[in-house]
C-alpha positions in Angstrom: 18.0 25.9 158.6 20.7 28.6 159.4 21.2 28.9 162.8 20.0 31.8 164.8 22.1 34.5 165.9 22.3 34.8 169.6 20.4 37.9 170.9 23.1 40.1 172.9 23.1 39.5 176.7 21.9 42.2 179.3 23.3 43.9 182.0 22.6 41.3 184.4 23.7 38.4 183.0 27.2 39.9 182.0 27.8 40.6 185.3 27.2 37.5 186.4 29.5 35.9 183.9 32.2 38.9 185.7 32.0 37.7 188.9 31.8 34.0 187.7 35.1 34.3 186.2 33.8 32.8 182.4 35.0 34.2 179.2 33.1 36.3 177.2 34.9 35.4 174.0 32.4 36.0 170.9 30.1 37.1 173.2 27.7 40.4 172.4 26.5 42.7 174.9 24.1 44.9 174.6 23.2 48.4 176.4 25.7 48.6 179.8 25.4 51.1 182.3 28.1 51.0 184.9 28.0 54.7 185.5 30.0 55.4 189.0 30.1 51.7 189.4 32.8 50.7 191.7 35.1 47.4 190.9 36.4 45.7 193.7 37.2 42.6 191.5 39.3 42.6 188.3 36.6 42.6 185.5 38.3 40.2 182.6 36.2 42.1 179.5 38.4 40.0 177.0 37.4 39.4 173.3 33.9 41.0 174.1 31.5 42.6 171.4 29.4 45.8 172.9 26.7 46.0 170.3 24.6 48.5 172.8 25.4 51.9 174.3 28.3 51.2 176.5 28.8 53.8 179.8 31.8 53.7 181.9 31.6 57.3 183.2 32.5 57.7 186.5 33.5 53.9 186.8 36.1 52.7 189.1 38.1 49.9 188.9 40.3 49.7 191.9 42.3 46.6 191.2 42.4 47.0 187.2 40.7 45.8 184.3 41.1 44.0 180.8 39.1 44.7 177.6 42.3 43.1 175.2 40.8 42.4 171.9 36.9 44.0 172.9 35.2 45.4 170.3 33.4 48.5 170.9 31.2 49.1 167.5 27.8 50.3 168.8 26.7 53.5 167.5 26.8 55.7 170.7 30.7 54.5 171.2 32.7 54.2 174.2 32.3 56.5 177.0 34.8 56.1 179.8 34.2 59.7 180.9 35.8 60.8 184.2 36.7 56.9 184.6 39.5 55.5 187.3 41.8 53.2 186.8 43.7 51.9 189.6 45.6 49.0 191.2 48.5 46.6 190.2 45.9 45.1 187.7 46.8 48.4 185.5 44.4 48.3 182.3 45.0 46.3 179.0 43.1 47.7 176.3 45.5 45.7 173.8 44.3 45.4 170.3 40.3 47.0 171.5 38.8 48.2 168.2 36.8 51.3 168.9 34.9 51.5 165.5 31.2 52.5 166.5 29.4 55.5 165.1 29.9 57.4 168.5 32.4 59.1 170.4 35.3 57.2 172.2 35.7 59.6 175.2 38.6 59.2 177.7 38.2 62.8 178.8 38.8 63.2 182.0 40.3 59.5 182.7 42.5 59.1 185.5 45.2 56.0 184.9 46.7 56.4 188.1 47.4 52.3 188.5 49.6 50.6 189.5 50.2 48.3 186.6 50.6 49.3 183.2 48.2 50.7 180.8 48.3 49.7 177.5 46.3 50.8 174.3 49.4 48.7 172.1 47.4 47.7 168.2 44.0 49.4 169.3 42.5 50.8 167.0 40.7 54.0 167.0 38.2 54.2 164.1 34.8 55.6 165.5 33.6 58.2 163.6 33.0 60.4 166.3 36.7 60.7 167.2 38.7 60.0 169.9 39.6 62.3 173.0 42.1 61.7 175.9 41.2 65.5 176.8 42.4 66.1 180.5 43.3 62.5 181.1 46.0 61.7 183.5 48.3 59.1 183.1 50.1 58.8 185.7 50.5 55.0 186.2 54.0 53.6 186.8 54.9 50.9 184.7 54.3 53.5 181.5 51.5 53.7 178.5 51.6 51.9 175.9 50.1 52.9 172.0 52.8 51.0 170.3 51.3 49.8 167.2 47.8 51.2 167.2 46.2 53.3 164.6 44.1 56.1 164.2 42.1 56.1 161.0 38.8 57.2 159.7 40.0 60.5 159.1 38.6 62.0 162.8 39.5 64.6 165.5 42.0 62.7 167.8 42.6 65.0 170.8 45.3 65.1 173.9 44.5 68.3 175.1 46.1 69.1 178.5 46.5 65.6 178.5 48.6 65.0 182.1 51.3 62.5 181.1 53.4 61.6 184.1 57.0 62.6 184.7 58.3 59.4 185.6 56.8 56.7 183.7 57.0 56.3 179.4 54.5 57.0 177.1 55.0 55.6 174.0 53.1 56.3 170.3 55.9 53.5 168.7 54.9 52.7 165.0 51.7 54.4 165.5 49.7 55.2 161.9 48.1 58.3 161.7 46.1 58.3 158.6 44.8 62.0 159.4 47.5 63.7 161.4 46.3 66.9 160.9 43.4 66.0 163.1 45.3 65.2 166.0 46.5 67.4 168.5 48.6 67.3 171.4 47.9 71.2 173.3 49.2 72.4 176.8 51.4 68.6 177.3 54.1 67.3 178.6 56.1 64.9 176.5 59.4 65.1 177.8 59.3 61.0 178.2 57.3 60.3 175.5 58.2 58.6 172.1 57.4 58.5 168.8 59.8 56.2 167.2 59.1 55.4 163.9 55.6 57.0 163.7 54.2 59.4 160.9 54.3 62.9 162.7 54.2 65.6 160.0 51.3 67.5 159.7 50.2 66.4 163.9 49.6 70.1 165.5 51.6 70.4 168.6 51.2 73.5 170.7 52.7 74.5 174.3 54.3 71.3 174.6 56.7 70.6 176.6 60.2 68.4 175.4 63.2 66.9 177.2 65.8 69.8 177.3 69.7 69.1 177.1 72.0 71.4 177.8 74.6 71.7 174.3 77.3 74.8 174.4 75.8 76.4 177.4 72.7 76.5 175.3 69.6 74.2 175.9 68.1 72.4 173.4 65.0 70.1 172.7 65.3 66.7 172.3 63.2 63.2 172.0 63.1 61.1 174.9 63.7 58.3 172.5 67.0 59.7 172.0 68.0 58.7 175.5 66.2 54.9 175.1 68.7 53.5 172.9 68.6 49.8 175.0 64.6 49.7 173.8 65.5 49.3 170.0 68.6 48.2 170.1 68.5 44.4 170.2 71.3 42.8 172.4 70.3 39.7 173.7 71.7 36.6 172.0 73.8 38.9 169.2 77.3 39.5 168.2 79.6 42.9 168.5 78.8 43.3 164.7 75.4 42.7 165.2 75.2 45.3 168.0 76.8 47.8 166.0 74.4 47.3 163.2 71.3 47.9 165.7 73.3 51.0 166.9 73.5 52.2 163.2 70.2 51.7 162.2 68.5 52.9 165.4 70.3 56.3 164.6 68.9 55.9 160.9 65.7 56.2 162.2 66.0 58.7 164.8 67.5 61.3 162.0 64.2 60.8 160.3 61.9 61.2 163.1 64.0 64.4 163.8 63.6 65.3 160.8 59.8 65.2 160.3 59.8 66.8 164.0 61.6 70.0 162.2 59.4 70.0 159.2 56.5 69.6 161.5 57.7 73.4 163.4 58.7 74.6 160.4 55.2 74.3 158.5 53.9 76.1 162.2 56.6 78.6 162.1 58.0 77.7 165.1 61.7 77.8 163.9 63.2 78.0 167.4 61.6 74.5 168.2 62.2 73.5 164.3 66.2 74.3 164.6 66.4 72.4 168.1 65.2 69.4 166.2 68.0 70.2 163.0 70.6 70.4 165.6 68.9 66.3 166.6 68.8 65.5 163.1 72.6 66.1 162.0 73.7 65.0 165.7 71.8 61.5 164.7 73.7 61.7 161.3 77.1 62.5 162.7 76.7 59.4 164.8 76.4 57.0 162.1 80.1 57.9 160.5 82.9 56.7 161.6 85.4 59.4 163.0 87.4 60.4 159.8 83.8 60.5 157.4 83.1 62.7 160.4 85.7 65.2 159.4 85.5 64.3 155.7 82.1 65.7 155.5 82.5 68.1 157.6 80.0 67.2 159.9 82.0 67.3 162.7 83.2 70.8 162.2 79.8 71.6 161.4 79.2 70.9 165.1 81.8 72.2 166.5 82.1 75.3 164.9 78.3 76.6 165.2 76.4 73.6 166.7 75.0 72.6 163.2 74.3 76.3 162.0 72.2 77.3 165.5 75.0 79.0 167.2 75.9 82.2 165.6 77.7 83.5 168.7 80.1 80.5 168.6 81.5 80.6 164.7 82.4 84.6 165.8 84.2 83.5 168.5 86.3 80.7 166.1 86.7 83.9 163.7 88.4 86.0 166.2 90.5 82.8 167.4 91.5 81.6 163.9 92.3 85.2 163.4 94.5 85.9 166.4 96.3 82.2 166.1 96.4 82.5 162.2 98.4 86.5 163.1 101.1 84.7 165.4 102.1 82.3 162.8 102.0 84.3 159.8 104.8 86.9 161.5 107.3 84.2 160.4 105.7 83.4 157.1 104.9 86.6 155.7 107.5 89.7 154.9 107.4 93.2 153.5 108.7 94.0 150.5 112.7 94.9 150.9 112.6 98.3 150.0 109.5 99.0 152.2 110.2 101.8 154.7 107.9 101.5 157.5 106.7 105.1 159.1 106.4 105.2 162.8 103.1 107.2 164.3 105.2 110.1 164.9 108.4 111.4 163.2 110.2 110.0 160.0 110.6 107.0 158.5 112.6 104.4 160.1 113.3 101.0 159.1 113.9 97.5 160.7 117.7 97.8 161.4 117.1 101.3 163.1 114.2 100.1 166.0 113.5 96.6 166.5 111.1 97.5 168.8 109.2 99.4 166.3 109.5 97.3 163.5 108.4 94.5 165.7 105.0 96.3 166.6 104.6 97.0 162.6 105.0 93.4 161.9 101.9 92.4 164.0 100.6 95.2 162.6 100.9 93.8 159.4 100.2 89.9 160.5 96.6 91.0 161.9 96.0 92.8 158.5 97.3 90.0 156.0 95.9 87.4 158.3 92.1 89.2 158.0 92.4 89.7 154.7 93.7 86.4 154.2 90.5 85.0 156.4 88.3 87.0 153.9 90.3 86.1 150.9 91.2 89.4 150.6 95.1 90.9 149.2 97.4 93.4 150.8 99.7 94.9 148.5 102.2 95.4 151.1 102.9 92.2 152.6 103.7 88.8 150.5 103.8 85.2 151.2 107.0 83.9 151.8 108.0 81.6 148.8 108.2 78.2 150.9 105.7 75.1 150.5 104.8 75.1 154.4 104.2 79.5 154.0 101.7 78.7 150.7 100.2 75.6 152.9 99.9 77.8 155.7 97.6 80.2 153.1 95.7 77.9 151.8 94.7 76.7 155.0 93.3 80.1 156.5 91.7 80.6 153.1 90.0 77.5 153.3 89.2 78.3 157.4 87.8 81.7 156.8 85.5 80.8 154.3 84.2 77.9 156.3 84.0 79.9 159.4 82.3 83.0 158.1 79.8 81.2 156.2 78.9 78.8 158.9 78.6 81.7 161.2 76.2 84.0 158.4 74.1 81.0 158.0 73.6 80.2 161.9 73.0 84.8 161.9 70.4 84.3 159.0 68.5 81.2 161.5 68.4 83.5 164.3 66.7 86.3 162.5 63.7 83.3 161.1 63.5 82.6 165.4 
């Protein structure tokens, strides 16, 4: 004979196993109704099975409480409505499956504990979907979602979601199989991370991101960006080791920049979208070694028009290459020998008559050659001296001036798209 499924217990007899300290490993539970119920104990609600409708709205669990590993697969889900978590017990919903037909509803919550609060390998399958709508987590030792996933292909919702100033929220290697369904409206995530986590198509709106300040000019940036000691193993390894960690951490935080940018560009928000380029080639310059730096012109990229987002910048290089450029070309650079050079008023005079004159007219001419030399432009009138450091010199302002101008039209043609 098979043996006989145990019927689910009630109410009463799981709270007694609560305050009895046992373990409900393997254990089901049926309909639970702890609506405004008020915990002055830690309830341990470890490996347990709800089976029934399972009510936590208006709960309170002042010292903490633990569901790691409960399953929550009844078909009117998980409703922790309105619910309060507090206390150094903080509240460990590690690796909870929420897979019922219903609704798993945290709208409302308020994780103001002590301890931490962590959601790390949950998974969020209930076809209902799952909202953290107006939920405040403001605990102290951070938020945890490292690991979980969000699948069945539902509406996942952080909608003025309050996440607290000083402690971390992290979404670490979290798999979105529908990010287009989740949203994250009207939040702060200025210390939140989402390193190594499939962001695309997630709609963000009126959020709120750590702000640097680059060349006088503020940029977003990713908290994880700043969290280097979190990825980076140390412990135990040698200098190479280290630097290895260091390489590969950056690896990853050009792509998550990356899919950040695409992410604003495909919402048209290109001012968010070119803060996140300016992260994404930052993350790649710091990969290369110093000379690679220069060899492909990355550095110069950044220097020059903070990775094509500074327009106002590459002009100001332009007028600086153009003045320094003028002061060296007045020795490297001469007039033809039978060029007379006319004075604003009267006849023509030449060098040997004014030196005063024909000094003026040689700057004259050094601002014009040097422009035109910027623009890779020729003046008829002036000539190159024929020495190796003069054609050098040429070359170089050629080279300059097209870099320059084109760094500076391309960071002109990104303003206009803001």
């Amino acid at each position: 004979m098979p043996e006989e499924k145990p019927e689910p217990i009630d109410q009463v007899e799981l709270e007694r196993r609560l305050q009895a300290g046992e373990s409900l490993e393997g254990i089901e539970i049926g309909d639970v109704d702890f609506k405004g119920r008020e915990f002055d104990y830690i309830p341990n609600f470890d490996w347990a099975i709800f089976t029934g409708k399972t009510n936590f709205q208006k709960a309170k669990f002042l010292h903490g409480v633990k569901f790691y590993q409960a399953k929550f697969i009844a078909e009117g889900g998980a409703n922790f409505f309105s619910t309060q978590f507090r206390g150094k017990g903080g509240a460990n919903f590690s690796g909870a499956r929420f897979a019922g037909r219903g609704v798993t509803n945290f709208t409302l919550a308020e994780f103001t504990c002590d301890g931490e609060v962590s959601f790390s390998l949950a998974d969020f399958s209930g076809e209902g979907g799952t909202y953290f709508s107006g939920a405040d987590f403001s605990c102290k030792k951070g938020v945890s979602f490292t690991g979980s996933k969000f699948s069945g292909g539902v509406d996942v919702n952080y909608v003025n979601t309050k996440f607290g100033a000083t402690c971390r929220i992290c979404f670490d290697y979290v798999k979105f199989e529908a990010p287009e369904k989740v949203r994250f409206m009207n939040v702060n995530l200025a210390n939140t991370s989402f390193y190594c986590s499939n962001i695309e198509k997630i709609f963000f709106e009126n959020v709120k991101f750590k702000e640097i300040l680059i060349f006088a000019t503020k940029r977003k940036c990713l908290a994880d960006e700043f969290w280097e000691e979190r990825h980076i193993p140390i412990k135990d390894k040698t200098p190479e080791e280290i630097a290895q960690g260091q390489k590969d951490f950056y690896a990853q935080m050009e792509i998550l920049y990356c899919r950040f940018k695409r992410n604003f560009e495909e919402q048209r928000n290109y001012h968010g979208a070119g803060d996140f380029h300016f992260g994404e080639m930052e993350m790649r310059r710091k990969q290369q070694s110093w000379w690679l730096q220069i060899l492909t012109l990355t550095l110069p990229y950044k220097l020059i028009s903070g990775y094509g987002q500074i327009w106002g910048r590459a002009l100001a290089w332009f007028f600086g290459l153009w003045l320094g450029f003028s002061g060296l070309n007045l020795s490297l650079v001469e007039l033809p020998k039978n060029k007379m050079h006319p004075t604003m008023n009267g006849p023509d005079i030449s060098c040997s008559q004014s030196w005063n004159v024909c000094n003026g007219i040689k700057w004259r001419d050094s601002f014009f050659f040097t422009l035109n030399a910027l623009t890779l432009s020729k003046d008829p009138n002036v000539r190159v001296k024929n020495l190796w450091s003069a054609r050098g010199a040429l070359a170089l302002q050629n080279l300059a001036g097209v870099l320059v101008i084109a760094l500076m039209l391309l960071a002109i043609r990104r303003q206009f798209r803001r």
